[in-house]
N, C-alpha and C positions, 0 to 999 in steps of 0.2 A: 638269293631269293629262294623263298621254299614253295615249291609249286601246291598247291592246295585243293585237293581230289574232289571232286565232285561229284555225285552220283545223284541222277536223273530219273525219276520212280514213274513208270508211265502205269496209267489205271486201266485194268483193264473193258472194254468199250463196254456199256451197258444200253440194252433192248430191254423195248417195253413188253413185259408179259403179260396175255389178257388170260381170260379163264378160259374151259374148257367152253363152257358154253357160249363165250363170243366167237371163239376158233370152229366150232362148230358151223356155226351165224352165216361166218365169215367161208365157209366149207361149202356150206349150201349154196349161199348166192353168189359162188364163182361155177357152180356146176351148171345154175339155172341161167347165168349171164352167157356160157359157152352154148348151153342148149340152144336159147335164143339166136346166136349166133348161127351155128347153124341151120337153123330155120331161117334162116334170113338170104342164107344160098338157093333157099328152092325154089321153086317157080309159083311161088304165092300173087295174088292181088297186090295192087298199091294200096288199099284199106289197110291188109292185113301188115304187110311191110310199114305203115306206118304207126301200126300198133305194137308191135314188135319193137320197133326203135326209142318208143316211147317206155317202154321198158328195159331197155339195153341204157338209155341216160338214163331210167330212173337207177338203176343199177351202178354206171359209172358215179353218181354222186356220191353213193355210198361207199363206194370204192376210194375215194378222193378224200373224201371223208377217214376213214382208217389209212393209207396213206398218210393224212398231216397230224393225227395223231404218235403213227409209230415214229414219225420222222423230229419232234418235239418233243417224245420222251427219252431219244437216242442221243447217250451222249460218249464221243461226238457226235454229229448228225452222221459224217463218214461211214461210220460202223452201221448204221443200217443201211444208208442211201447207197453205199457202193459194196461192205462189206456183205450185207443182207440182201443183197440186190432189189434196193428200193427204186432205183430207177424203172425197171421190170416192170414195179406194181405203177410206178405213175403212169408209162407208156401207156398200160392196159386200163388203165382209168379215163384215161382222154373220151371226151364223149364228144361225139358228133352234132349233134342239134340240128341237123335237118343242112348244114351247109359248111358242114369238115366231112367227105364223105373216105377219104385217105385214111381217117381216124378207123377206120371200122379193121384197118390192116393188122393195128396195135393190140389187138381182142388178142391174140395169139398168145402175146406174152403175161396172160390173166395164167397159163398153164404154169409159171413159176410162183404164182403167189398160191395156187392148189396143190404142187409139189411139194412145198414150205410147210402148209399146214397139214397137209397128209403125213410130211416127215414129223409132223410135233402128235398130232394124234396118234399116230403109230407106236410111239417110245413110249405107251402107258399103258400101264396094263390095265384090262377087265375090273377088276375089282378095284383099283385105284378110281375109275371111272363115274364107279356106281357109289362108291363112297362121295366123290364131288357134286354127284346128283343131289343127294341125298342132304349134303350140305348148304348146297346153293339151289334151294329148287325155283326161288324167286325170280334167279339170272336165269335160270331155263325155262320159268313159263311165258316170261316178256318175251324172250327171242324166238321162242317155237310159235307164240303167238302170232308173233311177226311175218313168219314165215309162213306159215298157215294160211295168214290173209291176204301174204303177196303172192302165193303159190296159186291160191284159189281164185282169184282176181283174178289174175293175167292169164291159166288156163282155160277160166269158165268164160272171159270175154274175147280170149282166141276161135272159139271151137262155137260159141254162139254167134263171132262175125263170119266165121265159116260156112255153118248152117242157114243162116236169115239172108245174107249177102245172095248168095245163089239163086235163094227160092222165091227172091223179090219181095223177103220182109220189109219194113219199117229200121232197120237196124246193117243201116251200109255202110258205115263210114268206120274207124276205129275208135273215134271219137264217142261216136255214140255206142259203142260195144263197152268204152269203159264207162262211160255214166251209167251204162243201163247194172253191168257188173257192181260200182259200187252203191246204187241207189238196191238193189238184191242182197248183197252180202250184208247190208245194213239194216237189212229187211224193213225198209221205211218202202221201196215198192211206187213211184210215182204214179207210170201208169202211160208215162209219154212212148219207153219205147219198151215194145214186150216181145217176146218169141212167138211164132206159129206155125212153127216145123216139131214134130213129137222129139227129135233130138234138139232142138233148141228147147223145148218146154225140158224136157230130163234136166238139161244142164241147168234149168233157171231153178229145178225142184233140189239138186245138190248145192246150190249154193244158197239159197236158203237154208236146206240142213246146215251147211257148215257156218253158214251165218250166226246161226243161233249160240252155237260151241263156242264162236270167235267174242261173239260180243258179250256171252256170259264171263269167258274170260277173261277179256279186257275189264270189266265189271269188278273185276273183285279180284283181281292186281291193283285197278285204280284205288279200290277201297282198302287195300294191304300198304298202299305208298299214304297215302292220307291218314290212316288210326297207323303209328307206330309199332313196333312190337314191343313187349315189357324190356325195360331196362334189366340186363343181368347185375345180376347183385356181387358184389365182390363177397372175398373170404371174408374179410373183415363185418362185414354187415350181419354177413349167415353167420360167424361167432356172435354177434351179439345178438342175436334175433334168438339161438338157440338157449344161451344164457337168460332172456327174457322169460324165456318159456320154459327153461326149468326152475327159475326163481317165482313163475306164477302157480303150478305144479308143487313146489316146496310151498308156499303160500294156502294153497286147498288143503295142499294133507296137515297143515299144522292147523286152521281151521277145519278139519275134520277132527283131529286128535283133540281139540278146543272141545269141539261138540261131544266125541265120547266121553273125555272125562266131568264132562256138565251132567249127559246121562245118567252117566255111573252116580255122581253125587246124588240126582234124583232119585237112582235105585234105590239109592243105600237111605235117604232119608223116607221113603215112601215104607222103606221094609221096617225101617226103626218105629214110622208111625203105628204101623200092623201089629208089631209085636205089643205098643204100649195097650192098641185097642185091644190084643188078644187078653191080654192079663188085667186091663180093667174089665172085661166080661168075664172072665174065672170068678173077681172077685165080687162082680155081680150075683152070679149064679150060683154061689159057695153058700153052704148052711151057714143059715145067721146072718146070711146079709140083709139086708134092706132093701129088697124084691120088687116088693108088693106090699097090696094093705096086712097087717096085722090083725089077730082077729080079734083082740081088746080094744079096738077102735071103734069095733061095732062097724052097722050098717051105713054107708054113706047117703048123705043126705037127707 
């Protein structure tokens, strides 16, 4: 028997790569999800602790969310879930809900999936950077957007339940810190709960400013994903569009050249008429022609 070799090709693992501008995304709201974090060790209120948490889940979903992505375009799943250490990122995505309070332990291991992306943002240089701006400005104004709104949200409704809370506003609970937050940053303005401390009015007058910014914004993003951009034209099209337009271009000058030599024939027969007129007046005006009366005619009439 003749033994028959086989050779076994293993592929090498393949991870999902997002752009600069998700890695970014993804950059910021592991930095704001750790800030929160620690504000959440300090000796705040129960308002504000549950305003706080309220933002640490809203954060883990999104967490959970990139999570079952990278782990779905990984193949095998291995290669991310243990090779990329995606377990790491699921730990630190676990949210609590008001009744896993164990979970809050897992926050810690959010600093490997910041390591990750700092290692990937790092390995590019400056000008590679601004060139992907420049290409993708679409992906960067959704996500800055994004951030913008979540950033402005959750500080201007921390620091105005801080403010009001104290002073025996209308505005105690965390609950009410975020309606009042995004009834503000929507700048619709109800009217039910409002600041009356001059640093809660400051914060209600910055987030109106940056209301404005966010929702013009969002305005015309929404209006860039609805009108399309023009379809790019292949080579093939731009050859014949350019062919088009030297055959219409050839087309003019040969009816122009139509027109001159039509001209010209009119020249030349207007000058030939001149000439016939010139030499029937010579021989008008030549002695002995037949002018005028003669004076053997006599007097007329």
């Amino acid at each position: 028997m003749t033994a028959q070799a086989t050779t076994k090709t293993t592929e090498a693992p393949v991870l999902v790569k997002h752009g600069n501008a998700y890695n970014i995304f993804i950059l910021v709201l592991t930095i704001f999800s750790l800030t929160v974090m620690v504000l959440l060790l300090l000796p705040i209120t129960e308002a504000e602790r549950q305003l706080l948490l309220i933002y640490d889940n809203a954060a883990c979903v999104i967490f959970l969310i990139d999570f079952a992505i990278n782990l779905k375009g990984a193949k095998p799943k291995r290669a991310y879930f243990v090779g990329a250490r995606g377990w790491l990122d699921l730990l630190g995505s676990i949210p609590d809900f008001g009744f896993f309070p164990a979970a809050a332990l897992f926050r810690l291991f959010r600093l490997s999936r910041l390591a990750r992306i700092t290692r990937l943002m790092r390995g590019q240089a400056g000008k590679d950077l601004v060139l992907d701006v420049l290409q993708n400005r679409s992906q960067y104004a959704i996500f800055i957007t994004i951030l913008a709104a979540g950033i402005v949200l959750s500080v201007a409704s921390i620091l105005v339940l801080e403010f009001e809370s104290r002073a025996g506003g209308n505005i105690k609970t965390g609950g009410d810190a975020l309606w009042w937050g995004m009834v503000t940053i929507t700048t619709v303005g109800y009217g039910d709960f409002y600041p009356i401390t001059t640093l809660g009015r400051i914060t209600g007058v910055f987030v109106m400013i940056a209301g404005v910014g966010i929702i013009g914004a969002l305005a015309s993003i929404l209006a860039s994903i609805l009108i399309p951009p023009p379809k790019e034209k292949s080579a093939e099209e731009i050859a014949a569009e350019a062919a088009a337009d030297a055959a219409e271009v050839a087309a003019k000058a040969a009816d122009n050249a139509a027109d001159a030599a039509a001209a010209a024939t009119i020249a030349t027969e207007l000058a030939n008429i001149r000439a016939e007129l010139t030499a029937l007046r010579a021989v008008i005006v030549a002695p002995g022609g037949a002018a005028g009366p003669r004076p053997e005619d006599g007097p007329s009439g």
